[in-house]
C-alpha positions as MATLAB code, in Angstrom:
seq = 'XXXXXXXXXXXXXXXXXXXXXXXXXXXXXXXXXXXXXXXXXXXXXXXXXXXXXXXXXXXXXXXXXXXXXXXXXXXXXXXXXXXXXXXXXXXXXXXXXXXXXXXXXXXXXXXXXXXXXXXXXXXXXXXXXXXXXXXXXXXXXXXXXXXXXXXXXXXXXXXXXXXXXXXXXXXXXXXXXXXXXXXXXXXXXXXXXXXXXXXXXXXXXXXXXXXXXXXXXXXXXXXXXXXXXXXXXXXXXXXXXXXXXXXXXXXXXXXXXXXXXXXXXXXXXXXXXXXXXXXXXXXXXXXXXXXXXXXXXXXXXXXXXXXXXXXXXXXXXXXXXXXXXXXXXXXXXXXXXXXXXXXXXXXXXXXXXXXXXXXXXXXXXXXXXXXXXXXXXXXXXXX';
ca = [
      32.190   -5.970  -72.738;
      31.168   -7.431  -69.389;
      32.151   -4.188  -67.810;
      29.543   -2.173  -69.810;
      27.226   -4.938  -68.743;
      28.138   -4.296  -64.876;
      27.794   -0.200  -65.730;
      24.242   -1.040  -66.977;
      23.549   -2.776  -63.902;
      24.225    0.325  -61.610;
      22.480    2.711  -63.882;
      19.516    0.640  -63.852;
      19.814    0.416  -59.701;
      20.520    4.524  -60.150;
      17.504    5.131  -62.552;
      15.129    2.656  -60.534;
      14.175    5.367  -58.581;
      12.282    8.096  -60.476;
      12.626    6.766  -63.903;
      10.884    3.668  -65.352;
       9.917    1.183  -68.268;
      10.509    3.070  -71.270;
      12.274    6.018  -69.731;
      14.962    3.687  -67.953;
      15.589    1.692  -71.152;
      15.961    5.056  -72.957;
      18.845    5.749  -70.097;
      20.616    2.356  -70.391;
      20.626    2.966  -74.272;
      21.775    6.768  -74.540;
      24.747    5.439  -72.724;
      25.960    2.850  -75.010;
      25.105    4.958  -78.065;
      27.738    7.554  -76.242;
      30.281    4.704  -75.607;
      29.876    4.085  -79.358;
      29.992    8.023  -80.446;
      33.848    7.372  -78.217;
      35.109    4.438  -79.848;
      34.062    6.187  -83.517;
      35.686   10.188  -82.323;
      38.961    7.697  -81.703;
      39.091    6.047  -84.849;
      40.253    8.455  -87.324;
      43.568    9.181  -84.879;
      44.428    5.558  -84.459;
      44.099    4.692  -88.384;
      45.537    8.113  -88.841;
      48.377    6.874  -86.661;
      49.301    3.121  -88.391;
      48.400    4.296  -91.689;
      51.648    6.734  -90.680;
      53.661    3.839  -89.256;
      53.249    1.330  -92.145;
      53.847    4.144  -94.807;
      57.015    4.458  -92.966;
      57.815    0.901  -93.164;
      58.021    0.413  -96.530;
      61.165    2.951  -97.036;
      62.480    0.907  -93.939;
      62.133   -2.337  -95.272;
      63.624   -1.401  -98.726;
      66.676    0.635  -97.145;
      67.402   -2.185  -94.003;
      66.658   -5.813  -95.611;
      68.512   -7.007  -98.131;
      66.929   -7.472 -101.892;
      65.314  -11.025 -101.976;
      61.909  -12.350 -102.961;
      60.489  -12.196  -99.490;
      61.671   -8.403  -98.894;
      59.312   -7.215 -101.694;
      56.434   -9.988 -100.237;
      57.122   -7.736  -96.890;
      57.408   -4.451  -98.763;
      53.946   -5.221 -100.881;
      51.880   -6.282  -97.524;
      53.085   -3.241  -95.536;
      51.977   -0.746  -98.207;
      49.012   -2.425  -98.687;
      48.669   -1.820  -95.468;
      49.256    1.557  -95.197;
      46.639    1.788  -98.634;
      43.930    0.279  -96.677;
      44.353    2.592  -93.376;
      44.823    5.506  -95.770;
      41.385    4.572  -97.162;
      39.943    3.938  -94.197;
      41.472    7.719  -92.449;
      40.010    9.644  -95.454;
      36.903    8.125  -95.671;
      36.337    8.448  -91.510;
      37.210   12.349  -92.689;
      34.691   12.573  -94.541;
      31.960   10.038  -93.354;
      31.059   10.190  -89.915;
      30.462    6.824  -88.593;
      27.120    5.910  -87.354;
      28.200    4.666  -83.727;
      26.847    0.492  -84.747;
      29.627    0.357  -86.436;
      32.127    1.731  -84.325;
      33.738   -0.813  -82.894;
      33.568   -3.221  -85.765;
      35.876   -0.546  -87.809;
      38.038   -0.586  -84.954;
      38.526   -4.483  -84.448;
      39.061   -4.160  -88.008;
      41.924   -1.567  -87.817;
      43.259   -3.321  -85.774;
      43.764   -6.905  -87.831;
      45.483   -5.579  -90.510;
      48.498   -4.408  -88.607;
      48.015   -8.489  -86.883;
      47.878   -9.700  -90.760;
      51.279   -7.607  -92.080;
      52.585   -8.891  -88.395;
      51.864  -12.319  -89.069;
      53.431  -12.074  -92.602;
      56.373  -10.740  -91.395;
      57.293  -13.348  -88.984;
      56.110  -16.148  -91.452;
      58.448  -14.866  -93.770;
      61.563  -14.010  -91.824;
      60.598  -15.630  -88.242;
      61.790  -12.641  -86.486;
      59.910  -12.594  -83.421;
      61.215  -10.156  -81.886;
      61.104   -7.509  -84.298;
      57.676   -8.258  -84.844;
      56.226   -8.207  -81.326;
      58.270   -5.295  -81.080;
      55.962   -3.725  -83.566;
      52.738   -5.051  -82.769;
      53.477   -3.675  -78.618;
      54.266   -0.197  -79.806;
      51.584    0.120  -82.217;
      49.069   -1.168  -79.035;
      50.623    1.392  -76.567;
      50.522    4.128  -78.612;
      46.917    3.402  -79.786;
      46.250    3.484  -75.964;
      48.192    6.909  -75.588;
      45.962    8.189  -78.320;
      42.993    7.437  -76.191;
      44.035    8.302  -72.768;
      47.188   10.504  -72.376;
      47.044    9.853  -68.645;
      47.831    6.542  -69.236;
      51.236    6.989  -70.902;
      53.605    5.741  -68.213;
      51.056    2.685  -67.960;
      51.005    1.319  -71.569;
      54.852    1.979  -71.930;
      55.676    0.464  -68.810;
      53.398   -2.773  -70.098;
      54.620   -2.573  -73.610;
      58.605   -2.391  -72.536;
      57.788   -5.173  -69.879;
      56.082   -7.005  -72.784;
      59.025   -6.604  -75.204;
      61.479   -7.273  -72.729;
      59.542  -10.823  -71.421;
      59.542  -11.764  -75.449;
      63.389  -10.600  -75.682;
      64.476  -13.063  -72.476;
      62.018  -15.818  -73.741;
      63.909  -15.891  -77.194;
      67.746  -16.637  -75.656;
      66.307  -19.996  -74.609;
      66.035  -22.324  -78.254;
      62.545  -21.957  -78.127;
      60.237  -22.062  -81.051;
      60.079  -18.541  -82.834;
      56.194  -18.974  -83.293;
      55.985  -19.446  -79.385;
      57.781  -15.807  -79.078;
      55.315  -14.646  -81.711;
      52.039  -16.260  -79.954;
      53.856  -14.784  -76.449;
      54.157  -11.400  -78.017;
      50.425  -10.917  -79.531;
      49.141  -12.759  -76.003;
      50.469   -9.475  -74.400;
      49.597   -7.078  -77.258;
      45.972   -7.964  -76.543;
      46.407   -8.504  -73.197;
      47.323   -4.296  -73.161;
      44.624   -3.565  -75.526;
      42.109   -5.366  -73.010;
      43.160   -3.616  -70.340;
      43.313   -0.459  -71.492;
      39.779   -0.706  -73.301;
      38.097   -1.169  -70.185;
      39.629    1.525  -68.268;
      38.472    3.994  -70.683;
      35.037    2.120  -70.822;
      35.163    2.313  -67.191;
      36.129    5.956  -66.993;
      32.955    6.970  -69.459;
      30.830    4.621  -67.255;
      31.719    5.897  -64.232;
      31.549    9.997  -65.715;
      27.864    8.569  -67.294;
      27.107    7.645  -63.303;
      28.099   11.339  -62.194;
      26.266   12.694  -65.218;
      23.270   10.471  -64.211;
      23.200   11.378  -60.420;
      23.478   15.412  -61.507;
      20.409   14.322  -63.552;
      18.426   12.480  -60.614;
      19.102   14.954  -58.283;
      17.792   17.622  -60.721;
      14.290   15.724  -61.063;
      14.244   13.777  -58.050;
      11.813   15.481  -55.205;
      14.260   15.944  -52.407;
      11.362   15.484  -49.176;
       9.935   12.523  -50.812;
      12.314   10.560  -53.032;
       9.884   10.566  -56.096;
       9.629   12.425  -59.097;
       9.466   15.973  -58.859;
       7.141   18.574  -61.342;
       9.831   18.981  -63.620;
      10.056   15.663  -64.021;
       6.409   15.014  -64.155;
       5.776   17.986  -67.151;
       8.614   16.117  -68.887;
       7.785   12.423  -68.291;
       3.808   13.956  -69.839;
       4.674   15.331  -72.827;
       6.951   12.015  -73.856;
       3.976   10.066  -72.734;
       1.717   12.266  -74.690;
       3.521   11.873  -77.821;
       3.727    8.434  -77.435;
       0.121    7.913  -76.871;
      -0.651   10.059  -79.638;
       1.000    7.419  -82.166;
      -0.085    4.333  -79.982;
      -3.622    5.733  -79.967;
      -3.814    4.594  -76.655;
      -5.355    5.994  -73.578;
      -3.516    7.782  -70.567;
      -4.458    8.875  -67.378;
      -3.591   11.161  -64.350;
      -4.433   11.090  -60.484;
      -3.994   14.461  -59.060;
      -3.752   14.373  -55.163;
      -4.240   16.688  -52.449;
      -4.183   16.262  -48.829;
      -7.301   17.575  -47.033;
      -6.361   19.934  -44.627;
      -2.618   19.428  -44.195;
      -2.248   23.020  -43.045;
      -3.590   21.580  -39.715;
      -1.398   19.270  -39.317;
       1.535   21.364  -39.712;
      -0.150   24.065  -37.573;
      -1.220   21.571  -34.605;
       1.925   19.112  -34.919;
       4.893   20.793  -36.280;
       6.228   20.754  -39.244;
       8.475   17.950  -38.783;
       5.666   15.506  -38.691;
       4.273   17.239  -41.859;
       7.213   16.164  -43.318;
       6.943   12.791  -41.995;
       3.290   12.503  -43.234;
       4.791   13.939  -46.995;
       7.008   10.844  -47.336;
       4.492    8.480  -45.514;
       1.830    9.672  -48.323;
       4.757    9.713  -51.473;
       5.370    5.989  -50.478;
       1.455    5.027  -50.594;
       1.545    6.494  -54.486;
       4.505    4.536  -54.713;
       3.065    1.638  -53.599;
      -0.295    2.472  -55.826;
       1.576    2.026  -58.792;
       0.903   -1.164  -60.661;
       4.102   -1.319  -62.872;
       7.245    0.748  -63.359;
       5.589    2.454  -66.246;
       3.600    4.723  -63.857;
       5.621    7.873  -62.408;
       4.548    9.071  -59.105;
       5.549   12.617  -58.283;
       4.925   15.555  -55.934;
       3.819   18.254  -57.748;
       3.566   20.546  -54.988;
       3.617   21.428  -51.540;
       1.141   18.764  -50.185;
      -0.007   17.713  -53.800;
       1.041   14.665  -55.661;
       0.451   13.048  -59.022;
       0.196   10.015  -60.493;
       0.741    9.085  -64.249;
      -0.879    6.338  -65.600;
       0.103    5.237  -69.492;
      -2.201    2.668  -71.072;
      -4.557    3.269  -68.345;
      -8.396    4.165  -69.229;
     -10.288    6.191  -66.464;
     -12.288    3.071  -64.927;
      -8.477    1.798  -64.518;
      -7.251    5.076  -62.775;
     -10.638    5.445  -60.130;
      -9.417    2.059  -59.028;
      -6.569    3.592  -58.794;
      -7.286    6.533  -57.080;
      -9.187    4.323  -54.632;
      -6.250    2.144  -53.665;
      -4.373    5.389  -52.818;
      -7.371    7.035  -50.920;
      -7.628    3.861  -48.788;
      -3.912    3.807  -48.225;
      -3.469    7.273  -46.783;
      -6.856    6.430  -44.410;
      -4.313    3.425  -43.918;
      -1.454    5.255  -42.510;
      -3.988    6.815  -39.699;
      -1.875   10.034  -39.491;
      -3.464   12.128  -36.500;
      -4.970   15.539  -38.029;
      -6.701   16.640  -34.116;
      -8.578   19.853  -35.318;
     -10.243   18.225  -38.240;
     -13.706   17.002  -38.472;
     -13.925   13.363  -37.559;
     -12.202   10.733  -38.432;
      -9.435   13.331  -37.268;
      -6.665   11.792  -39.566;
      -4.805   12.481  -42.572;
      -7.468   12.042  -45.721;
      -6.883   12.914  -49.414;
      -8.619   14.273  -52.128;
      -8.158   13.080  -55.775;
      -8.965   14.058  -59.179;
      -8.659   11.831  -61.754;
      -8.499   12.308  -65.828;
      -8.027    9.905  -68.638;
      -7.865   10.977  -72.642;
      -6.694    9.358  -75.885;
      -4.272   11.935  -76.483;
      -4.408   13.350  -80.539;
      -2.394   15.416  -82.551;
      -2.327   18.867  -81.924;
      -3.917   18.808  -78.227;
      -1.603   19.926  -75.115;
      -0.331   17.420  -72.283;
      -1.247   20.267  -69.863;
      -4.891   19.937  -71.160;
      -5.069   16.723  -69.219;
      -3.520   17.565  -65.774;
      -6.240   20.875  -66.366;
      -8.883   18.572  -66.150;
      -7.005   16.220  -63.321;
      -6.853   19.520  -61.025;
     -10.767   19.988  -61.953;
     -12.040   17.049  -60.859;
      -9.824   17.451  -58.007;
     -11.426   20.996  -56.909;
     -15.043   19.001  -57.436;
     -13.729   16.535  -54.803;
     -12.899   18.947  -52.210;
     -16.136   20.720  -53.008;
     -18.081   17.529  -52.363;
     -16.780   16.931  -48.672;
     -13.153   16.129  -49.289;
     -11.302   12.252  -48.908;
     -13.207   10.981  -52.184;
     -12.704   10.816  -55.745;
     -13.920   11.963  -58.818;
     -13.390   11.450  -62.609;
     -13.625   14.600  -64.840;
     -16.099   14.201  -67.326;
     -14.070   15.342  -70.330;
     -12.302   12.451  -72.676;
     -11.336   12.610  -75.961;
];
């Protein structure tokens, strides 16, 4: 499974950007729970499949080998076989299989067809017959899963046969052949596992980068408002259970209209992602989401974070954007970018709105500008 491992890795470099603590775990684990959901939609055709083939065996067996004890030993194993698949086809019918269990089905589909294998070549040490079997059931399982692989998996199970067939001229142990043969049965099933794994991985990337570029401001590089409203109302409902308080910084930039009347818009531009990076930089964990909400205003959300917590806040990101010492000429002094914030906290309960708190963010925000601009202020209303 190290490749899922390695696909984790580059959603977690993907998702760094806009999404964070318990939104980027959510990502990682939607992602295995769909690589389970595939291994479970593929079960019932595979069992379907060898509970088919072993069924078939047992008229085979009586019709080609001759009557002895160990032909009926062989005949009772493979429709035991073909019992136990047949079980397992109607029940995945009927049942759908919760996706933990996915793959543990599977492996064990898979060992009873190694079991009757095994039997087989105890009992009559034909190697080749029973390699034979094992590589055909393997590349047809993989032909099941990925039709566009069908002149791969033949090509590896002829190969395979035909490396067992040459090994057995020489007067080499029949168990060697045997051990040879299920080397390259699994050796096919490895392979082809994780190039479908890597296929879903690699469509879960696309999927992913649809989805960043969809909430992903595209000025800026953070979180955009749809993002924001959406990242809220989880963190709303989670605080609502927790019981825990959450804040918001609303942002504005003091007269930015200036700046993009006196110096172009392309250095309003520059300012935008100068400012997004000082929210950025404001944030104390990857739990808080930094966004731009708007033209020239940004947000900040801040779970677990009581109001005395978000002035500091606030304050860190004032000082940064006084920090960046943007020239704003036809502003009162000190003539440089400034920014006004609004800040509101609230122990979110059942039944209140999410928008309720970014209402009385923007609030506090209009009593900033009405005080002189480049300050903050806390709204007075908490739960």
């Amino acid at each position: 499974m190290g490749i899922v491992k390695q696909g984790e890795s580059r959603l977690r470099r993907l998702m760094g950007r806009m999404s964070t603590g318990p939104v980027l775990s959510e990502q990682v684990e939607a992602v295995r729970r769909r690589l389970d959901e595939h291994v479970s939609m593929y079960l019932l055709p595979i069992s379907g499949f060898l509970f088919l083939f072993f069924s078939l065996l047992v008229p085979a067996h009586l019709a080609v080998l001759p009557p002895s004890p160990e032909r009926d030993v062989i005949v009772a194993c493979a429709l035991l076989s073909a019992v136990l698949l047949g079980a397992l086809t109607l029940t995945l019918r009927r049942v759908r299989v919760p996706s933990q269990w996915a793959h543990l089905l599977a492996f064990g589909a898979i060992m009873i067809p190694l079991a009757n294998s095994l039997l087989h070549m105890g009992l009559t040490g034909d190697a080749i017959h029973t390699t034979n079997i094992m590589l055909v059931i393997l590349a047809t399982g993989a032909i099941v899963l990925r039709l566009k692989w069908l002149v791969l998996t033949q090509a590896m199970a002829v190969g395979g046969w035909a490396v067992v067939a040459l090994l057995a001229v020489d007067n080499g142990g029949d168990w060697f052949h045997f051990g040879f043969g299920v080397f390259l049965s699994l050796l096919v099933a490895g392979v082809v596992y994780r190039m479908h794994v890597a296929s879903l991985v690699g469509l879960e990337h696309l999927n992913l980068e649809l989805d960043d570029l969809a909430h992903l401001d595209g000025l800026t590089g953070i979180a955009n408002r749809r993002a924001f409203d959406q990242r809220l109302a989880r963190e709303w409902d989670r605080h609502v259970e927790e019981k825990t308080p959450l804040a918001v910084v609303a942002c504005d930039l003091d007269l930015f209209k200036l700046l993009n009347d006196t110096r172009g818009h392309g250095a309003g531009d520059v300012a935008l992602r100068q400012v997004a990076g000082v929210l950025r930089a404001s944030a104390r964990s990857e739990d808080d989401l930094p966004a731009r909400v708007g033209g020239e205003e940004f947000a900040l959300l801040l779970p677990r974070t009581t109001g005395e917590q978000a002035m500091l806040v606030a304050e860190r990101i004032r000082d940064g954007v006084a920090r960046l010492n943007i020239p704003n000429p036809d502003t009162p002094p000190p003539s440089t970018l400034t920014v006004s914030l609004g800040v509101a906290d609230a122990v979110p309960r059942l039944g209140d709105r999410p928008s309720s708190l970014m209402s009385a963010a923007d609030q506090a925000l209009y009593q900033a500008k009405a005080q002189g601009r480049n300050r903050s202020v806390r709204s007075g209303a908490k739960s």
